[in-house]
N, C-alpha and C positions, 0 to 999 in steps of 0.2 A: 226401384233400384236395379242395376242391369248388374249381371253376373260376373262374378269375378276369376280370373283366370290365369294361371301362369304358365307362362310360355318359359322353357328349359333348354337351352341350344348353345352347344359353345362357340356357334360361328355367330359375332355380332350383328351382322346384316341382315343373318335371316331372325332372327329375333326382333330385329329393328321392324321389318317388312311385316311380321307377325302383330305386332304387338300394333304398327298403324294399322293395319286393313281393321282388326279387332275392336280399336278406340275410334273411329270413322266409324262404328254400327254400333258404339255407344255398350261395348263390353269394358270394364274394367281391366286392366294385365300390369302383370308385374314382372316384368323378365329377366333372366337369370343366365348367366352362362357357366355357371361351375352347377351343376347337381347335387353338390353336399349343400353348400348353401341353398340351395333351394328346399331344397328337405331339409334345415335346420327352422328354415322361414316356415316352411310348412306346418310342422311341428310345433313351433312357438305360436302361431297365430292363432289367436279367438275362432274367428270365425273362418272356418276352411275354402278354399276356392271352391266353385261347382265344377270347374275342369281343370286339367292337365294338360297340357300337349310339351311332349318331352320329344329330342332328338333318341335314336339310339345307341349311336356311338359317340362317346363323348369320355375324358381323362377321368381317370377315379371309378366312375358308375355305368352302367348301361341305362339306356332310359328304362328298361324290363327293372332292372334293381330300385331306379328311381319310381316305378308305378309300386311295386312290391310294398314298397317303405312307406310313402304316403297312406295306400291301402289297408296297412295295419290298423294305422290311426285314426283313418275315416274310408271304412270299406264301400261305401256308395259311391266312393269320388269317380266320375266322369273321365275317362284318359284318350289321347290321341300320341299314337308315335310314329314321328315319320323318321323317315331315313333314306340317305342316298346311296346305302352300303350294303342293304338285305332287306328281302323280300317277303313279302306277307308269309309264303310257302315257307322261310327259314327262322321263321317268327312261332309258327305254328307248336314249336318242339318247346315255347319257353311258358312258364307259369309265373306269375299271373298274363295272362292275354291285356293286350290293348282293347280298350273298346272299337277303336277303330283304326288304323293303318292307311297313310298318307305317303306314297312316296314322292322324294323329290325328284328334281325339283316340282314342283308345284304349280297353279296360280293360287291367287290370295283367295278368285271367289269358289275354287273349289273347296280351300280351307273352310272359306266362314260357312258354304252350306253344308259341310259337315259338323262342324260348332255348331250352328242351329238347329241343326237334325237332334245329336245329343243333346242340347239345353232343352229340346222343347218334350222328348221325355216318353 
């Protein structure tokens, strides 16, 4: 069974873009563009994702507030946040850290060898 993963970004597209490179390598994703919902889904679910990958700027939450929250609940959880607004170095000052920091834009195969880096552990 391939790892399950939600992708959190309030721009549709990249979510969309995320969530195919991801299911094309045969990962599970469930994505989300509001952050409270995703952490409500988070919360309720059985069985927890093994990653994260949250935007940082986004309505309501920071993706830092959304790893935070998850992480209560299941402190092992795997995170990735990317952002096209701030810099790993402006990242540095926040708690809890990302596991790992993507900025955009992106490509998709930089993403997935990063996802693969983290799943494999």
């Amino acid at each position: 069974m391939s790892a399950k993963i939600f992708v959190v970004d309030d721009e549709p597209m990249i979510g969309t873009i995320i969530e195919l490179t991801l299911e094309m390598h045969g990962y599970q994703t469930k994505v989300f563009k509001d952050p409270a919902t995703a952490l409500e889904t988070f919360l309720s679910a059985g069985a927890k994702p093994a990653l994260l990958i949250t935007d940082f700027n986004m309505p309501g939450m920071t993706g830092i507030d959304l790893i935070r929250d998850c992480r209560a609940a299941h402190p092992r959880l795997q995170t990735i946040l990317c952002s096209g607004t701030v810099d790993e170095a402006f990242l540095k000052s926040f708690v809890p850290q990302p596991d790992r920091f993507i900025a955009k834009p992106f490509f998709p195969q930089d993403l997935l060898a990063v996802v693969k880096a983290l799943l494999a552990g």
